[in-house]
C-alpha atoms as one frame of an Amber mdcrd trajectory, in Angstrom:
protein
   0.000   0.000   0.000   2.750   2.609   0.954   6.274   3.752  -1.278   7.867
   4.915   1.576   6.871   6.710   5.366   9.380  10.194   6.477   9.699  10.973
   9.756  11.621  14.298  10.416  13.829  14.725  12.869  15.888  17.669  14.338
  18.983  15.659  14.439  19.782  13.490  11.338  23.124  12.189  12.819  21.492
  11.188  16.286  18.725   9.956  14.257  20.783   8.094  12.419  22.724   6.208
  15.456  19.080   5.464  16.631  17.714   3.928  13.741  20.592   1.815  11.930
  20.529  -0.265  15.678  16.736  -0.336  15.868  16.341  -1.162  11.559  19.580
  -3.773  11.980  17.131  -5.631  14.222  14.853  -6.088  11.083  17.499  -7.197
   8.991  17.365  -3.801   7.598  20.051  -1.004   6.683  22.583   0.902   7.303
  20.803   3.986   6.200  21.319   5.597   2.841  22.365   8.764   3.561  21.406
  11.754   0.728  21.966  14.996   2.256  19.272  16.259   4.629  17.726  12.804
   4.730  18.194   9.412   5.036  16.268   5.947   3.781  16.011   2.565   4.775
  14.875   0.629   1.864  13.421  -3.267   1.851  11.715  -4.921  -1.022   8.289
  -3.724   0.946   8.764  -0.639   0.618  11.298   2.097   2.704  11.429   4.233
   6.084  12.535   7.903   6.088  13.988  10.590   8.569  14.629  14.017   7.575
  15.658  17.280   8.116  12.509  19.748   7.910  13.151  21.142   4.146  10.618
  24.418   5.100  13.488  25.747   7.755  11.063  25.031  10.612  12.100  22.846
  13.310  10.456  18.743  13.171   7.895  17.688  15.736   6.210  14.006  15.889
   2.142  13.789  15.282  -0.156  13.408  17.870  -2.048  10.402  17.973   0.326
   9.226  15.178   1.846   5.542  15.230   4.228   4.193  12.774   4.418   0.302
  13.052   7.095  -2.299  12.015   6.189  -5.800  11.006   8.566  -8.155  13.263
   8.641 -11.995  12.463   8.723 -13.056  16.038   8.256 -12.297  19.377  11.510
 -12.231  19.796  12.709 -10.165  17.251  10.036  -7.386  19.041  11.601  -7.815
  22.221  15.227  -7.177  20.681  13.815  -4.470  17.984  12.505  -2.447  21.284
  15.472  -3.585  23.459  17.900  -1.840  20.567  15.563   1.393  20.467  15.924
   2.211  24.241  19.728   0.981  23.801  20.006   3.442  21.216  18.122   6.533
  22.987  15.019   5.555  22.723  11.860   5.665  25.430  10.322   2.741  26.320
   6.419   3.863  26.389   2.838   2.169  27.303   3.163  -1.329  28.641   6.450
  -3.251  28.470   7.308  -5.573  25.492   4.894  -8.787  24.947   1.829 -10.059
  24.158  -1.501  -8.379  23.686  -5.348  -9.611  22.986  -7.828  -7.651  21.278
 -10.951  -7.361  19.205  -7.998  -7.866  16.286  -6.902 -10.832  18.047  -3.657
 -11.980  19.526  -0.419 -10.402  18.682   2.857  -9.569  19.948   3.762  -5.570
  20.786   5.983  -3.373  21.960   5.942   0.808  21.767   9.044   3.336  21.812
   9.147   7.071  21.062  12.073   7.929  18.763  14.586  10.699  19.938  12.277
  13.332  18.080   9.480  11.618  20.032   7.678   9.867  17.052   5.794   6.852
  18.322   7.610   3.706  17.067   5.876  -0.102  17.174   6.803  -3.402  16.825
   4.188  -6.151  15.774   4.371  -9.864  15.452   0.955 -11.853  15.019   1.019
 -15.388  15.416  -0.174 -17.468  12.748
């Protein structure tokens, strides 16, 4: 459904310390690094942070969630272990398993350094 999703940030370098460990988790990256901005590409598509190009500083959306397919469990509990490693903020309730109207599935929730909410998702077959 989606080319690509930008984030901005306010701090592509910091940014980009953050999100090689957290994308490296996915099997994903380094970043490709073009000037004010940087990509993560996968054969689903690719992630973006960058640098504001209006001047004006970058600020994360409210009520705004940008999720990450994860294969396992595991792989969320090391994708959100390697965000708060990596500056991160551990938000909501800790790393694991959650039941819902959408059925069972496996989650875990970090804000970014720019605070942009960040989540990892495994369901189970």
């Amino acid at each position: 459904m989606f080319s690509h999703i930008m984030v901005g940030t306010n701090d592509l370098q910091k940014s980009k310390a953050f999100y090689d460990k957290l994308m490296a988790t996915l099997g994903i990256g380094p970043s490709m690094v073009d000037g004010h901005r940087m990509f993560y590409l996968s054969p689903k598509g690719a992630f973006a942070v960058s640098e504001p190009i209006d001047g004006q500083p970058a600020c994360h959306a409210n009520g705004g969630t940008i999720g990450f397919a994860c294969d396992s469990p595991e792989q969320v509990k090391a994708w959100h272990d390697a965000g708060v490693e990596a500056g991160g903020a551990s938000i909501e309730d800790p790393p694991g398993e959650r039941i819902s109207n959408m059925g069972k599935m496996h989650l875990a929730y970090l804000r970014d350094p720019d605070g942009n909410k960040l989540c990892a998702m495994h369901r189970p077959a």
